[in-house]
Structure formats: structure tokens, C-alpha cells
MARNU-560148 format. One record per residue (C-alpha): residue number from 1; y, x, z. Coordinates in pm, 1 decimal. Layout:
// MARNU-560148
   n        Y        X        Z
 NUM        Y        X        Z
...
// end
This chain:
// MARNU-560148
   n        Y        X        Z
   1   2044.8  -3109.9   -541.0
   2   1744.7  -3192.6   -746.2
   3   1508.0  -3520.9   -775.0
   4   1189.8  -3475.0   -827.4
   5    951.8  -3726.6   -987.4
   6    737.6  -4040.5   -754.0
   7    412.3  -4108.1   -670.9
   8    356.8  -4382.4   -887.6
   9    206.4  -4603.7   -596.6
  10    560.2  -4542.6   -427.8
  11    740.2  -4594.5   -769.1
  12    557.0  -4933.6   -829.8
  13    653.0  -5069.7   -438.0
  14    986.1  -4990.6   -493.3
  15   1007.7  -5130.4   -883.9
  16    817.0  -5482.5   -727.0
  17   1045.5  -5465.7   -439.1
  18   1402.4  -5412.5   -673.9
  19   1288.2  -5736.1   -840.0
  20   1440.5  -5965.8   -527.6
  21   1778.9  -5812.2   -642.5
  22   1949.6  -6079.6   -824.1
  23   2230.0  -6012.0  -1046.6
  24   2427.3  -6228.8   -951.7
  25   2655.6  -6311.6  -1235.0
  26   2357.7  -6344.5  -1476.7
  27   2092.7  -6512.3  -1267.0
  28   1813.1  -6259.9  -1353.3
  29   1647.6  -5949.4  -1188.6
  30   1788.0  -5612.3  -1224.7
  31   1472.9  -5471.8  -1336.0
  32   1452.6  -5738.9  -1582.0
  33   1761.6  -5717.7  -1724.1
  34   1714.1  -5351.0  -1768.4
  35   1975.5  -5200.3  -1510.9
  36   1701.0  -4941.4  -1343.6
  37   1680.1  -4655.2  -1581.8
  38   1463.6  -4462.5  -1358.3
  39   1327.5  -4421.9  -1022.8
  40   1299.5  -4031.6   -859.0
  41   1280.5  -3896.8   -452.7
  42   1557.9  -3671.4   -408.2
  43   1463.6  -3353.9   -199.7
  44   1518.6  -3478.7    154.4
  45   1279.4  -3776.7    -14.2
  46   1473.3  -4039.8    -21.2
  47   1435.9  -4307.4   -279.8
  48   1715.7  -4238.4   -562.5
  49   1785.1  -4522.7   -766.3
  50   1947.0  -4376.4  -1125.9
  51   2094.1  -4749.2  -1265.4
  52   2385.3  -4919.2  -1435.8
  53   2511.2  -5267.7  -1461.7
  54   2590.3  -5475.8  -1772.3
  55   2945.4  -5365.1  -1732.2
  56   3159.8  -5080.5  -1604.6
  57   3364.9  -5273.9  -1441.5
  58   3144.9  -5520.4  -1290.4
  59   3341.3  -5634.7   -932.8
  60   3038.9  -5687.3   -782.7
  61   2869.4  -5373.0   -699.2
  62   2892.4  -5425.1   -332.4
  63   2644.4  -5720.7   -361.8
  64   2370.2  -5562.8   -571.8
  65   2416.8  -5280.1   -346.9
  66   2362.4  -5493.8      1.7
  67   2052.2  -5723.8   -181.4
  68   1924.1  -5365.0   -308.6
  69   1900.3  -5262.0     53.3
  70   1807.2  -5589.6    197.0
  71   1526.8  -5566.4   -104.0
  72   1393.8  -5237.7     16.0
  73   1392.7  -5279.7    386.1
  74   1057.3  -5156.9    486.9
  75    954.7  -5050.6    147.5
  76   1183.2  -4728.4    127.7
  77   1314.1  -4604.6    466.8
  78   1619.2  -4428.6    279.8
  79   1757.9  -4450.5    -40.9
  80   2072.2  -4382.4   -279.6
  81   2220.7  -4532.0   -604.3
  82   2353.9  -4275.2   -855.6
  83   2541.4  -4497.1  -1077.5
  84   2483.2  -4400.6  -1512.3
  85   2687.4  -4520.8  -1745.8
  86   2533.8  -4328.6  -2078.4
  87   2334.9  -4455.3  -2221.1
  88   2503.2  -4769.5  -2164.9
  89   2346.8  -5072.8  -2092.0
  90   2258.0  -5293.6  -2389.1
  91   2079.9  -5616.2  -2421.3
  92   1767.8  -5446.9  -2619.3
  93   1693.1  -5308.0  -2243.7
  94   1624.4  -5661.1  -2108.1
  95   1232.1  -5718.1  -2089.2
  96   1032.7  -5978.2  -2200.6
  97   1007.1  -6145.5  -1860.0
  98   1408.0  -6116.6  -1862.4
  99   1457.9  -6282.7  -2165.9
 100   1246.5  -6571.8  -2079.7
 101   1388.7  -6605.9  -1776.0
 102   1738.8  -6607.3  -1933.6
 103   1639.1  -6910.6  -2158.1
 104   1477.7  -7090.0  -1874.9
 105   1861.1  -7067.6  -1742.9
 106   1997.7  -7172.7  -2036.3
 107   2100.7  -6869.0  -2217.2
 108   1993.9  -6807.7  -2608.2
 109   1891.3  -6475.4  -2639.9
// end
């Protein structure tokens, strides 16, 4: 199976929408902090979600998986997570936004 690239009005929705999902060790957005490394439609056009988290072995997947979906209710009507670990994630992904919005919570970055 393929993906194949997004309209780019469907790729901002979802982006916009992906920004209610909280990590929820860190206190900031996953786009934010850099965990969405890109957005396709795989061929039965579902949303495909390639992304990582801050670490491998982060225990909870589960819950950025649920507030994903809860995020995307009636924005995507189907979608999938293909977990990436390479490149890993690094704190030169985090945006601007991010980073202010990790000092605002008290971290020095």
C-alpha cells in the first residue's frame, strides 16, 4: 500500500485539528512539539498520520492515540498512525509556538 500526498485544504483541517492533542507528559501540542512528521491519504483515503513521540518507549501511546481520534472526530472520517522512529525526534523539531509555550509552563528551553 501506497500514500499519496493531501489536498492542502484537507492537510491544514487536520494539522489545526491535531493541535487539541495534548502530550500529556509535556503539556504542549503534538504539532508543536514536532511529533507529526507528515500528513498523507492512504489509498482507501484515509487520513495517515506518519509521527513519533519524544521517546520510544513512551507508556502513553494509548492516550495520544484516543485524544488524536477524539481531535479528529468530524474532521477526518478515518484515519491511521504509522508510528517513525528515524529520524528520531529531537528538540530542534519543536516550533516556535512550542517553545514559548514550554516556557510559559515553566520549562527553559
Amino acid at each position: 500500500m501506497s500514500d499519496l500526498e493531501l489536498e492542502p485544504k484537507r492537510y491544514d483541517a487536520a494539522l489545526e485539528a491535531l493541535k487539541e492533542v495534548i502530550d500529556p507528559e509535556i503539556g504542549v501540542n503534538i504539532v508543536d512539539l514536532g511529533l507529526i512528521y507528515d500528513l498523507r491519504k492512504s489509498e482507501d483515503e484515509s487520513l495517515l498520520i506518519h509521527m513519533t513521540l519524544t521517546s520510544a518507549g513512551c507508556p502513553l501511546t494509548d492516550v495520544i492515540e484516543e485524544q488524536t481520534a477524539q481531535a479528529l472526530d468530524g474532521v477526518e472520517p478515518a484515519f491511521r498512525i504509522n508510528w517513525v522512529w528515524m529520524p528520531p525526534w529531537g528538540p530542534e523539531r519543536i516550533t516556535d509556538d512550542g517553545k514559548e509555550q514550554m516556557r510559559a509552563i515553566g520549562f527553559a528551553i
